[in-house]
C-alpha positions as CSV (number, residue, x, y, z in Angstrom):
1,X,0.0,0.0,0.0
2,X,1.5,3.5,-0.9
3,X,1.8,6.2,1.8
4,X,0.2,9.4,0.8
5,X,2.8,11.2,2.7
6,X,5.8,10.7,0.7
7,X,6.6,12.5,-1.9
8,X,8.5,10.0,-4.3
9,X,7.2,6.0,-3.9
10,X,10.5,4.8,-5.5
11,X,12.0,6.1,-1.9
12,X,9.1,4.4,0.1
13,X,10.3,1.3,-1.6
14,X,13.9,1.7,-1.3
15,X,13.3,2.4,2.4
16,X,11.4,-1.3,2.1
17,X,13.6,-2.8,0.6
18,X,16.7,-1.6,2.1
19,X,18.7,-1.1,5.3
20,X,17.1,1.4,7.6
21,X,16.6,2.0,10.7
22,X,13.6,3.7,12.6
23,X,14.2,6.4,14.9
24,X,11.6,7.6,16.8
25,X,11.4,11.6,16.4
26,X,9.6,14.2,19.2
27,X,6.3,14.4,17.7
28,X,3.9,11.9,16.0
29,X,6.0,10.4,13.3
30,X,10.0,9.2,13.0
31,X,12.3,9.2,10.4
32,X,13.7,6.4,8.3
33,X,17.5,6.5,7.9
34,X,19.6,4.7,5.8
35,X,22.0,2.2,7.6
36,X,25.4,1.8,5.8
37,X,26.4,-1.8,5.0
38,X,29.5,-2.7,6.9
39,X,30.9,-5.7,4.9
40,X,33.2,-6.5,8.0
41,X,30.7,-7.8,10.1
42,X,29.2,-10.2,7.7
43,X,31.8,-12.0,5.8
44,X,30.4,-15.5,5.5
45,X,28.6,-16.9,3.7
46,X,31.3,-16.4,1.2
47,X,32.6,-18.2,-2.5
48,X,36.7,-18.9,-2.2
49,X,36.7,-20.6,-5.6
50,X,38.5,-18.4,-8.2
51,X,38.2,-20.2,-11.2
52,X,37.0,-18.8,-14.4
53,X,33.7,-19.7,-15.9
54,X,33.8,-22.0,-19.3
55,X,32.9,-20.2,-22.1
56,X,30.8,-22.2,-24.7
57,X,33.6,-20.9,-27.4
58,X,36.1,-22.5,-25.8
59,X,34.1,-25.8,-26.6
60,X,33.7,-25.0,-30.3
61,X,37.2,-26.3,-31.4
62,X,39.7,-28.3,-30.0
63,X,43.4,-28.0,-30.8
64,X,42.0,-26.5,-34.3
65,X,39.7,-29.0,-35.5
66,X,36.0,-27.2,-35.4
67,X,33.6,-29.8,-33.1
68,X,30.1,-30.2,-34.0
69,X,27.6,-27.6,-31.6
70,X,25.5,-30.5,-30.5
71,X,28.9,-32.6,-29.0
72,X,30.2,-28.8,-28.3
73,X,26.8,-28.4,-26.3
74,X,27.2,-31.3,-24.5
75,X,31.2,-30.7,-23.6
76,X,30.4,-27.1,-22.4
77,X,27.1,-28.2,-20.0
78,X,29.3,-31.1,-18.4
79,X,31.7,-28.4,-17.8
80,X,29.4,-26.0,-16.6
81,X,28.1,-28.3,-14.2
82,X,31.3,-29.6,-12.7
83,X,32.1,-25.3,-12.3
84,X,28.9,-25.3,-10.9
85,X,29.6,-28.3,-8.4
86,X,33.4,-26.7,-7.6
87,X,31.9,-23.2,-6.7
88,X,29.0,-24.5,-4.2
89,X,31.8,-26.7,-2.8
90,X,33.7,-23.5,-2.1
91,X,30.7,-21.9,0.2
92,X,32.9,-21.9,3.9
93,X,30.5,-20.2,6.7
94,X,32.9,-19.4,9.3
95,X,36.8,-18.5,10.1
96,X,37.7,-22.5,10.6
97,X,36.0,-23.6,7.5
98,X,38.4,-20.8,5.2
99,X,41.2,-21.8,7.0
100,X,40.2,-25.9,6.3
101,X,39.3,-24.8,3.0
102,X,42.3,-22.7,2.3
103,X,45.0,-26.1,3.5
104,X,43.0,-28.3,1.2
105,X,43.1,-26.4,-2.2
106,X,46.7,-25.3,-1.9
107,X,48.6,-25.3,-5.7
């Protein structure tokens, strides 16, 4: 539902849909006020696989020789797949799990 005392909706719904915080104000109503987003204190979830994402043209020859699209298809969704598996494998949640994370994929 819209409020008929703001000016602009598009900031109602930013307000909605983004980080404030209420502060109660002398008089009837408060204020809204933007929180800003301190990446320090919520570092996990976070992805520590680095590796590049296959590119269907990469699959489209191989040392020179064009490959048919249907096989090249096929190559570049199996590869996308295993990417796919590596990067959710590389989710840690907390300080240990980097660190565990970090001894096993040494190269």
């Amino acid at each position: 539902m819209a409020n008929m005392n703001m000016d602009d909706p598009s900031k109602q719904e930013a307000i909605r849909r983004g980080t404030h915080e209420y502060i109660p104000t002398e008089g009837k109503h408060g204020a809204y006020v933007p929180r800003t987003y301190d990446r320090s204190k919520n570092e996990y979830p976070k992805m520590m696989g680095k590796w590049p994402k296959p590119e269907f043209a990469e699959f489209l020859k191989v040392n020179g020789v064009d490959i048919p699209r249907d096989i090249a298809a096929q190559n570049y969704q199996a590869a996308m797949t295993e990417w796919d598996r590596a990067m959710t494998n590389s989710i840690v949640h907390s300080k240990a799990e980097e660190t565990q994370w970090l001894k096993e994929n040494q190269n």
